[in-house]
C-alpha positions in Angstrom: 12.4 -1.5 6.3 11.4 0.2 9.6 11.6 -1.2 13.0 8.8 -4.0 13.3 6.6 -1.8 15.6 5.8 1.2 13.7 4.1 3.5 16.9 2.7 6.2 13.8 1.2 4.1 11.3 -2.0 5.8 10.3 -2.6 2.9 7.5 -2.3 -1.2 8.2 -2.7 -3.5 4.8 -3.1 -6.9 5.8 -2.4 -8.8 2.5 -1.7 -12.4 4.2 -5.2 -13.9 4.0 -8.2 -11.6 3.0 -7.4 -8.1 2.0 -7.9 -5.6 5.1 -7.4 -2.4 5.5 -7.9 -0.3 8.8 -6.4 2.9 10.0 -3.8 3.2 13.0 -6.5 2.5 15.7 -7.7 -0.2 14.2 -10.7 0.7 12.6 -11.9 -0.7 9.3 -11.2 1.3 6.3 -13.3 1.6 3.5 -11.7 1.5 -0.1 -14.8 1.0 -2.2 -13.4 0.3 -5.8 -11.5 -3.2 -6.4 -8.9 -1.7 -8.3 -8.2 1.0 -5.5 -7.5 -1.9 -3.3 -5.2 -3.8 -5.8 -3.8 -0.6 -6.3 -3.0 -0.1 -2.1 -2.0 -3.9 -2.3 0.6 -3.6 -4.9 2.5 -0.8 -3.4 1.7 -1.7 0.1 3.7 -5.3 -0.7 7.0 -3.1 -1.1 5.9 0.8 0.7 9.6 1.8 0.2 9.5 1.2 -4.1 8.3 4.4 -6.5 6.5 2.3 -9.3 5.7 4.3 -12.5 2.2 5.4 -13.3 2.6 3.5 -16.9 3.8 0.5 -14.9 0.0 0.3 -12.8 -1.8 1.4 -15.5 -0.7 -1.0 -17.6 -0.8 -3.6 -14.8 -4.6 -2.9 -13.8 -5.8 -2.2 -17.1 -4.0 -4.3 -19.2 -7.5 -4.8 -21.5 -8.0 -1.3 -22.3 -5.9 1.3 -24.8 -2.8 3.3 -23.0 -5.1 6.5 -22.8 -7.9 4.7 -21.4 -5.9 3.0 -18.5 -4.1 6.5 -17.9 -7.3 8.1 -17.9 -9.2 5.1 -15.2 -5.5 5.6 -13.4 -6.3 9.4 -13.0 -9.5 8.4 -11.8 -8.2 6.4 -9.4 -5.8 8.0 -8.0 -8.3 11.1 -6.9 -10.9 8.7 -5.2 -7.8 6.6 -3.3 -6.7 10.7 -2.2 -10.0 11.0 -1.0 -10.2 8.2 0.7 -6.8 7.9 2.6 -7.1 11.7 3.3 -10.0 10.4 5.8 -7.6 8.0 7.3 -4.4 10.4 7.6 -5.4 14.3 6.7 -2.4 15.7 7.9 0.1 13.8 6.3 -0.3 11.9 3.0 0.1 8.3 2.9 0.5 8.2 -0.7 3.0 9.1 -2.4 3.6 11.1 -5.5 6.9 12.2 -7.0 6.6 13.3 -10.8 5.7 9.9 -12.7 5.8 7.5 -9.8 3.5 6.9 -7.1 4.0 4.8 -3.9 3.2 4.7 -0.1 4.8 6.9 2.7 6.7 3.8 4.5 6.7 5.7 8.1 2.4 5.6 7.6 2.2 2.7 6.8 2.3 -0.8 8.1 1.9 -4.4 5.6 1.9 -7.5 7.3 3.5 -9.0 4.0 6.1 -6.6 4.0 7.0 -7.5 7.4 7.1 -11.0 6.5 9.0 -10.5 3.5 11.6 -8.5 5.9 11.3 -11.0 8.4 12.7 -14.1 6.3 15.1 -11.8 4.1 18.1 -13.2 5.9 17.2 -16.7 5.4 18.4 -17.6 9.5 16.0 -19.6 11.4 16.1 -16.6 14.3 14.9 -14.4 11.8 11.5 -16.8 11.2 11.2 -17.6 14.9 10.1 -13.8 15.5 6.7 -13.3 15.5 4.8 -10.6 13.7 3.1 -8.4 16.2 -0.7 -7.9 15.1 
């Protein structure tokens, strides 16, 4: 996990409490489709993890056939490209390495992440550190 202040985050998930997403000044981010934010949400939790694209597409289409899931991932996937290539256009923020897909760690900041890095250790110095905003 990176330092706790990341100064070149062009992307900030907030997962603790209700879903947010704004760029590296601060500004709201628009990501229109529910299952383009579940998608951000899921590899935001853990940036530095490759998931599979079989893994998410069975994951957020569990109730439709393999080819139809691969084929609403694909889907996806170019509207989410879009979208974060608003946020970030000269460096992508996600990730895409054959089969598996996840988000470039150094662009991007999760508050529960951070938490989850924060308690890690289990010592009650490392839960007595605040998480910056």
């Amino acid at each position: 996990m990176p330092a706790v202040s990341a100064p070149m985050t062009a992307l900030r998930l907030d997962l603790l409490g209700d879903l947010q997403i704004r760029s590296g000044n601060g500004a709201l981010v628009a990501v229109g489709a529910k299952k383009s934010q579940a998608l951000l949400a899921y590899m935001g939790a853990k940036p530095s993890q490759r998931i599979s694209r079989e893994k998410i597409a069975t994951l957020l289409w569990s109730s439709t056939g393999p080819d139809q899931a691969r084929q609403s991932l694909r889907q996806t996937l170019s509207t989410l490209r879009k979208e974060l290539g608003q946020v970030s256009p000269q460096k992508k923020i996600l990730v895409e390495e054959g089969d598996l897909l996840g988000l470039d760690e150094s662009l991007v900041d999760c508050d529960a992440a951070k938490f989850e890095w924060l308690v890690a250790p289990g010592t009650e110095a490392a839960t007595a550190e605040p998480i910056p905003p």
